[in-house]
N, C-alpha and C positions, 0 to 999 in steps of 0.2 A: 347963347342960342341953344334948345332943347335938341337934341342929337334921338330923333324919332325914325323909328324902322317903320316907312310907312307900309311896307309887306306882312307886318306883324297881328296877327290877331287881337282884338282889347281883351281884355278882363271882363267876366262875367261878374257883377256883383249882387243881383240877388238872386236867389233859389227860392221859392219859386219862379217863373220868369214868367211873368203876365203881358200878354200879348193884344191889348185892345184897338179892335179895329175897325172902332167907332167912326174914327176920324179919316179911315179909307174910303176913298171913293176911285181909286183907278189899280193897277197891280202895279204901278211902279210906287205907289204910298204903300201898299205891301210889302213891296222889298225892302225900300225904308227902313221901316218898322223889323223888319227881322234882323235886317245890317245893325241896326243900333241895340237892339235887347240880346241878338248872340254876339255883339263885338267882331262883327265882321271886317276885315281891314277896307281902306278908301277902295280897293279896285276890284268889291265882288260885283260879278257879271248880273246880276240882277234878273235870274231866268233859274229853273228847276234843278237844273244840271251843277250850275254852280253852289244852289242852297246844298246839293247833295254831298258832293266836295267838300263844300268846307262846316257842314253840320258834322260828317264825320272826325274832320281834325278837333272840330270843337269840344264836341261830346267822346273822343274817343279815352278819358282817363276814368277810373273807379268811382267818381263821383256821382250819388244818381243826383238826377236833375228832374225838374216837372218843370211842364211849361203847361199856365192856363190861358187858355184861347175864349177871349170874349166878343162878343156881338158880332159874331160869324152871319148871324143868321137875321141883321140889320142891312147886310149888304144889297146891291143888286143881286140878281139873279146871274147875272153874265160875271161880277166879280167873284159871286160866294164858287160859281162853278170853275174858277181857277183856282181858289182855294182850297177846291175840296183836292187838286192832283199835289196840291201844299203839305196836306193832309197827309196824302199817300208816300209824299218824302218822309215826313214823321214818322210814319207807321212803318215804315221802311228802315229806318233808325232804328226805331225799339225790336223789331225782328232780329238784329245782329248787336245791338246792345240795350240789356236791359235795364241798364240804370236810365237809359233816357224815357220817359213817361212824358206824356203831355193830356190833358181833358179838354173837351169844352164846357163851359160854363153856361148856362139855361141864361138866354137871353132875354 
C-alpha cells in the first residue's frame, strides 16, 4: 500500500499552467480546476482565502511560473464576476512575487 501524505501539495508539471474554463459553469468547477492544475492537497477550502494560502506556499520558490487563463470571458456574468476577485488573488501574488505571472488569453 502507497504510504501518501494526504496534507502534502502535488507537483506541478507543466509551466505554463493553462487554466480553461470552458468546461465551468458554477465556482465550485473553478476551484476544481485550480486544486487540480496548482496540486492543491485533498482539503483545500475551496474559497479565496484558502487559494491565497496555499498559492503562496505553492509559488513561493525562485521558479517563475505563467499561468494562461482561457475563456474567462465564455462565462456567465455572475461566475466571470467571481473570477475577476480570482484575478485579484493573482495579481496579489505577482505584487509580492514576481516570478508568478499569469495572462488572459483573447477568447
Amino acid at each position: 500500500m502507497e504510504n501518501k501524505n494526504e496534507f502534502a501539495l502535488k507537483e506541478i508539471t507543466e509551466n505554463s499552467i493553462k487554466l480553461n474554463f470552458s468546461d465551468c459553469k458554477t465556482l465550485a468547477d473553478v476551484h476544481l480546476l485550480l486544486k487540480m492544475k496548482f496540486g492543491f492537497h485533498d482539503f483545500y477550502g475551496a474559497n479565496l482565502d484558502a487559494l491565497w494560502d496555499l498559492m503562496q506556499d505553492v509559488f513561493s520558490d525562485d521558479e517563475e511560473y505563467l499561468v494562461e487563463i482561457y475563456n474567462l470571458n465564455k462565462m456567465n456574468s455572475a461566475l466571470r464576476n467571481s473570477c475577476e476577485k480570482m484575478l485579484e488573488v493573482f495579481e496579489d501574488l505577482h505584487n509580492i512575487n514576481s516570478n508568478f505571472k499569469f495572462t488572459i488569453v483573447g477568447d
